[in-house]
N, CA, C and O of each residue as an XYZ file, in Angstrom:
300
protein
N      -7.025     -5.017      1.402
C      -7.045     -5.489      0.041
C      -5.952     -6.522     -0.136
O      -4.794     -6.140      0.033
N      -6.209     -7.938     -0.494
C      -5.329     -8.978     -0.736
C      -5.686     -9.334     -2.009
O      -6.751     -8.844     -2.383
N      -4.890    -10.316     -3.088
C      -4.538    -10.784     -3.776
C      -5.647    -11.429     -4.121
O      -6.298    -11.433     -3.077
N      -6.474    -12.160     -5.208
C      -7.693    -13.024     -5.236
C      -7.268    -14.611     -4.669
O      -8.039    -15.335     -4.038
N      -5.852    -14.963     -5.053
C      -5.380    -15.826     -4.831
C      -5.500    -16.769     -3.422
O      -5.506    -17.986     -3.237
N      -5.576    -15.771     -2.662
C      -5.864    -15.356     -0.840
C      -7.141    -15.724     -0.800
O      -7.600    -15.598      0.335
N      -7.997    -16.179     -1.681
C      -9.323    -16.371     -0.984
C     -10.662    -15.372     -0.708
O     -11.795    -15.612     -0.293
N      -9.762    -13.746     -1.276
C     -10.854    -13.326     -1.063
C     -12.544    -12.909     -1.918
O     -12.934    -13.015     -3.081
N     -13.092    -12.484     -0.816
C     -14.358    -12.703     -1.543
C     -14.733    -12.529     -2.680
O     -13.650    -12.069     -3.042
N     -15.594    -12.476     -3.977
C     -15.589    -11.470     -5.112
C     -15.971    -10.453     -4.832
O     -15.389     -9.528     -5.399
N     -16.870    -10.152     -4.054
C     -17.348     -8.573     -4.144
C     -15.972     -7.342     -3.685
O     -15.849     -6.118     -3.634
N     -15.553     -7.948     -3.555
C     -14.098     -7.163     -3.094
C     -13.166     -6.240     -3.944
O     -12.485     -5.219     -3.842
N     -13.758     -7.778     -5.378
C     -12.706     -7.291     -6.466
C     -13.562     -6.268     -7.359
O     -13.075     -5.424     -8.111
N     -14.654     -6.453     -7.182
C     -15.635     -5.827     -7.389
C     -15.469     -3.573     -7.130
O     -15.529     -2.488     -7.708
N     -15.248     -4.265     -5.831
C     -15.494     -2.966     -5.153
C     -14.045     -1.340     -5.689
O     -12.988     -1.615     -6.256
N     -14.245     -0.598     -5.497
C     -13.150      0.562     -5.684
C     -13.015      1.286     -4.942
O     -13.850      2.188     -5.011
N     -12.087      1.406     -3.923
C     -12.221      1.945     -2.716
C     -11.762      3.834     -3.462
O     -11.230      4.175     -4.519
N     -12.108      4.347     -2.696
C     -12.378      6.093     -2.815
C     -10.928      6.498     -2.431
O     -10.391      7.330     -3.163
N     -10.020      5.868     -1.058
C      -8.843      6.039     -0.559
C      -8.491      5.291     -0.042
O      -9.330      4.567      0.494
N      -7.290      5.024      0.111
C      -6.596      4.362      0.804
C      -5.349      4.789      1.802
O      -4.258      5.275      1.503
N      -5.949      4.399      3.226
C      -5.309      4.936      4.674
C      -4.611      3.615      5.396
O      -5.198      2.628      5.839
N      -3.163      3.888      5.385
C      -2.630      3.408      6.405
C      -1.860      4.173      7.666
O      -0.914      4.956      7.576
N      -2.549      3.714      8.882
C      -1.728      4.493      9.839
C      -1.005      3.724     10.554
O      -1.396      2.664     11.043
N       0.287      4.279     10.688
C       1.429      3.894     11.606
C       1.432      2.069     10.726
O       1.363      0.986     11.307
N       1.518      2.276      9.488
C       1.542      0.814      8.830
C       2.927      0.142      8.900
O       2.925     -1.064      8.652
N       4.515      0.912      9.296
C       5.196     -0.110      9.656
C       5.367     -0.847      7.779
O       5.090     -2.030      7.582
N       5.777     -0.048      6.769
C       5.612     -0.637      5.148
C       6.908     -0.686      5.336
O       7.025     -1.879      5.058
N       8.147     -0.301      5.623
C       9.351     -0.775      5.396
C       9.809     -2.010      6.747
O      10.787     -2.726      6.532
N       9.214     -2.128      7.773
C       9.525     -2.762      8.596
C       8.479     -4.650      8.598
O       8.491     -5.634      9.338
N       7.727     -4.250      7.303
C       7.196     -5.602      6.838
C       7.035     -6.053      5.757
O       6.210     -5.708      4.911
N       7.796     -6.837      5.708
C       7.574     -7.260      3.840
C       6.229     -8.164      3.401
O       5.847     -8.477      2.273
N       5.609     -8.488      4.826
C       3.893     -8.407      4.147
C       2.929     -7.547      3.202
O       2.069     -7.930      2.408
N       3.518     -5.758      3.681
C       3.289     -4.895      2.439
C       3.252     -5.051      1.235
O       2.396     -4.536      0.516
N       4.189     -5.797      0.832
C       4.782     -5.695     -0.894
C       3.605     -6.400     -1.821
O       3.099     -5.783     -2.758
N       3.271     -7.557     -1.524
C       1.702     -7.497     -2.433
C       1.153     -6.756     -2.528
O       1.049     -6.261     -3.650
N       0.442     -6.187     -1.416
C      -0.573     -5.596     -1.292
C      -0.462     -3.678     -2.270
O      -1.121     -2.908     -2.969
N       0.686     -3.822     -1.694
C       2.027     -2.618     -2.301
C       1.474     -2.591     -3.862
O       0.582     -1.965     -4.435
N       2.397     -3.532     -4.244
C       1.988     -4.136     -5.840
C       0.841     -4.137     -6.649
O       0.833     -3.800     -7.833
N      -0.458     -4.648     -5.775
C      -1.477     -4.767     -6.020
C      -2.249     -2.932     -6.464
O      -2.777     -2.530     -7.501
N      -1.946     -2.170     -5.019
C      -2.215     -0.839     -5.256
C      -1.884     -0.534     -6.468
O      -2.714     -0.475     -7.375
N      -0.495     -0.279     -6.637
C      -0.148      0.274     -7.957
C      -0.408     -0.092     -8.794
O      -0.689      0.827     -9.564
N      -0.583     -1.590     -9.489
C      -1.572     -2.050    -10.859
C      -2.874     -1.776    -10.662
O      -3.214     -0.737    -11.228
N      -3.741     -2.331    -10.059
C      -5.126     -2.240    -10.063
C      -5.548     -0.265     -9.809
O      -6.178      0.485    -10.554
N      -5.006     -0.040     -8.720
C      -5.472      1.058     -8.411
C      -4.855      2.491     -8.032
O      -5.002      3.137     -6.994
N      -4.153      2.778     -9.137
C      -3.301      3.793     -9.166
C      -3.584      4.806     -9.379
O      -2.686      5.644     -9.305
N      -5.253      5.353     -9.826
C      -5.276      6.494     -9.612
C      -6.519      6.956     -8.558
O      -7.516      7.674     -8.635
N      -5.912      6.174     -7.600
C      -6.910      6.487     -6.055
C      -5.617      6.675     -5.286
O      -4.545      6.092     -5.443
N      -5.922      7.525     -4.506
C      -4.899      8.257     -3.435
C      -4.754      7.310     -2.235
O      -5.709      6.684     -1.775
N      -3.411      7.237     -1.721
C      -2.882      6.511     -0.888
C      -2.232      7.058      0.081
O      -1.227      7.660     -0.297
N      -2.505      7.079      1.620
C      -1.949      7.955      2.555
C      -1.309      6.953      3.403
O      -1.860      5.855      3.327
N      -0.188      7.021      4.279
C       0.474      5.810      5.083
C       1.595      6.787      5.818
O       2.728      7.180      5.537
N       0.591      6.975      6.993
C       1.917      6.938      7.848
C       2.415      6.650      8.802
O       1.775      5.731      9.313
N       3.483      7.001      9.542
C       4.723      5.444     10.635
C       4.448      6.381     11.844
O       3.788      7.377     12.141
N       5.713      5.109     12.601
C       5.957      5.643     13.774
C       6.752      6.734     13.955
O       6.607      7.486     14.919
N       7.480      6.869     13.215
C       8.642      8.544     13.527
C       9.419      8.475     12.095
O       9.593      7.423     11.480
N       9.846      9.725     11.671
C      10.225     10.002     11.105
C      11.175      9.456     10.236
O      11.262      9.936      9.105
N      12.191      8.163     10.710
C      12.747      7.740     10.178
C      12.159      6.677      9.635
O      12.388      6.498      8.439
N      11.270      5.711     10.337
C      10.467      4.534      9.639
C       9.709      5.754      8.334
O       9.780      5.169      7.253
N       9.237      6.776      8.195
C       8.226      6.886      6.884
C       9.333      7.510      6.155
O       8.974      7.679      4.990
N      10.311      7.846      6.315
C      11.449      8.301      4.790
C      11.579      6.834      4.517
O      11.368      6.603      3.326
N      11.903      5.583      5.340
C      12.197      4.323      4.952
C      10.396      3.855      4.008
O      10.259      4.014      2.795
N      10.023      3.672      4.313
C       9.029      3.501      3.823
C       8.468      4.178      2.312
O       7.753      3.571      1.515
N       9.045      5.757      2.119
C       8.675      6.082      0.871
C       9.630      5.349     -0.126
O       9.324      4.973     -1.257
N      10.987      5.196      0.565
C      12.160      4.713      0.019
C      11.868      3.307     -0.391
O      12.576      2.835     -1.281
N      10.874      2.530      0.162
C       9.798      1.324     -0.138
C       8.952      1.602     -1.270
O       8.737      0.734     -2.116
N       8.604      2.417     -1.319
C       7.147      2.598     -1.850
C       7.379      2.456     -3.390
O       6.847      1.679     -4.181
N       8.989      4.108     -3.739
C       9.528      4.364     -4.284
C      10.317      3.033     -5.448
O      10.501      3.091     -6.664
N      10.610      2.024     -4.546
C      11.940      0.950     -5.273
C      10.473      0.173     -6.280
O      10.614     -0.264     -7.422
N       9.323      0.172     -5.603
C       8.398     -0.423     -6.088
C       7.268      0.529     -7.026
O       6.050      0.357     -7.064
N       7.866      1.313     -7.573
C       7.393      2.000     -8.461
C       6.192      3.367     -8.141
O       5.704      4.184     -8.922
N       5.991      3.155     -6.554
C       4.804      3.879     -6.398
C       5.222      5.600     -6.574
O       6.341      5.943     -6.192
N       4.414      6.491     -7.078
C       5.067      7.829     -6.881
C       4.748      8.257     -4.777
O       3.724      8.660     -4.225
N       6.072      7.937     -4.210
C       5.896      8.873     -3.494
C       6.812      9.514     -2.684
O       8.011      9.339     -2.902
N       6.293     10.516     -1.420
C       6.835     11.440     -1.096
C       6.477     11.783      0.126
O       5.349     11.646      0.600
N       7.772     12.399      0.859
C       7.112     12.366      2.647
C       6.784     13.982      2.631
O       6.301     14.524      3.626
């Protein structure tokens, strides 16, 4: 899920995804996340969001991401 700005298609914006899975997504170790980050939480905040890292310390960093950006979460 990107930004409309990005080009993407309409049916996209269209669409409502059921969940949202990231594995081993690496959200504090890329600040490519943070749109997309952003985007979750306005548009689609009450669909469930799962994301998780490589070890233990990247996903406390990462909720600690999630967290500064308003998302509710929790490891």
């Amino acid at each position: 899920l990107h930004d409309v700005d990005q080009g993407d298609p309409a049916w996209l914006h269209q669409a409502r995804p059921d969940l949202v899975l990231g594995q081993n997504a690496g959200l504090a170790a890329y600040a490519t996340w943070v749109p997309t980050i952003r985007m979750l939480i306005e548009r689609y905040s009450d669909v469930p969001c799962v994301f998780t890292d490589y070890c233990e310390e990247a996903a406390h960093r990462g909720c600690m991401m999630l967290a500064g950006l308003g998302a509710d979460a929790e490891a």
